[in-house]
C-alpha positions as CSV (number, residue, x, y, z in Angstrom):
1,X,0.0,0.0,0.0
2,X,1.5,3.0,-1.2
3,X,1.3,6.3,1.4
4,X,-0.6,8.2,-1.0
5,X,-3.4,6.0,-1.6
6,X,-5.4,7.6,1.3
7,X,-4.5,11.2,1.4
8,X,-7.7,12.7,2.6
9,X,-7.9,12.1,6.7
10,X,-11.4,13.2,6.9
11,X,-14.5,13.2,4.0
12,X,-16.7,16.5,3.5
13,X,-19.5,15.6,5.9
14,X,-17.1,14.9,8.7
15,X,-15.3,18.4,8.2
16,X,-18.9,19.9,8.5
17,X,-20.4,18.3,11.8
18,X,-16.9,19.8,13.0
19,X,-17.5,22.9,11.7
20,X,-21.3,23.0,12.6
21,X,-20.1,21.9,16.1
22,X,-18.0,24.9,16.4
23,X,-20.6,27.3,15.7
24,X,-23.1,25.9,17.9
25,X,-20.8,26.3,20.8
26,X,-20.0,29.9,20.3
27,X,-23.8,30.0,19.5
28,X,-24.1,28.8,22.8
29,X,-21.4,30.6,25.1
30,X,-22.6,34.0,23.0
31,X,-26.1,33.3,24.7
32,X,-25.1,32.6,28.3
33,X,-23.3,35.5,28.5
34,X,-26.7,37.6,26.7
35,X,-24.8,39.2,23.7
36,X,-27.0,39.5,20.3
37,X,-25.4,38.4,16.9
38,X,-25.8,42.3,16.1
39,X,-23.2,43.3,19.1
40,X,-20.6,40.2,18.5
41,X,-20.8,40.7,14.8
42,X,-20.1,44.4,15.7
43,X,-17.1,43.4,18.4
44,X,-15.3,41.4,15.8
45,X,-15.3,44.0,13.1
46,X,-18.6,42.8,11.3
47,X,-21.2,45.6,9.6
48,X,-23.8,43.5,10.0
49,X,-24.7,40.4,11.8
50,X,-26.0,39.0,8.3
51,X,-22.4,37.1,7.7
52,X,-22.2,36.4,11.5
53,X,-25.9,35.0,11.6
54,X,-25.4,32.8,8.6
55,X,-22.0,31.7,9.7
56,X,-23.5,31.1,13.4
57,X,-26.3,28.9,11.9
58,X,-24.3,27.5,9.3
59,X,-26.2,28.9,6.8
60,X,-25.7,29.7,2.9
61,X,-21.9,28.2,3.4
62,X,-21.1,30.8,5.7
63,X,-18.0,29.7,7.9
64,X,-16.1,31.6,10.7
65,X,-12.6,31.6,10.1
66,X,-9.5,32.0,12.7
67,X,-9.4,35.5,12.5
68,X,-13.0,35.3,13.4
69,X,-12.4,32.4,16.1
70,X,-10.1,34.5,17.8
71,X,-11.6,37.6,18.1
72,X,-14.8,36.1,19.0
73,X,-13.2,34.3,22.1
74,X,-11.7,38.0,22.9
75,X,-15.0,39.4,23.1
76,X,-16.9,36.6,25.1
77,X,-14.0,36.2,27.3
78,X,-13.2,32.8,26.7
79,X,-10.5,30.3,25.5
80,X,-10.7,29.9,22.0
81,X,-10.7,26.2,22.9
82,X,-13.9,26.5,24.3
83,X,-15.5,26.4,20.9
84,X,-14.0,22.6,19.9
85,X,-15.7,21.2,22.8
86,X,-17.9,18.2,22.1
């Protein structure tokens, strides 16, 4: 068996539940602490909380990226780790 026979470590529909996990957390954390998606998407640097909703809901392909991971820990006051919890 050759090492590039199996490159790809984790399909498309795994790499989403990850990602869908991730927002539900911050989702979550943003909620206990009683911020709207209007303040946080303001607090990172957003316009709107249009790309924050969708990205929150993972909606339209909307993702948060680490830029975005990052400051949103910032502004909850959290570990960013917090958001990989199962």
């Amino acid at each position: 068996m050759s090492i590039f026979e199996n490159l790809c470590i984790a399909d498309d529909e795994e790499v989403q539940e990850f990602l869908k996990n991730v927002a539900k957390n911050i989702k979550r954390i943003r909620q206990e602490k009683e911020i709207t998606q209007l303040e946080l998407a303001l607090m990172i640097g957003q316009k709107s909380s249009a790309f924050y909703a969708n990205a929150e809901n993972s909606a339209k392909n909307r993702k948060f990226n680490l830029s975005h991971l990052y400051k949103i820990a910032k502004a909850l006051d959290v570990e960013v780790i917090e958001f990989f919890k199962k």
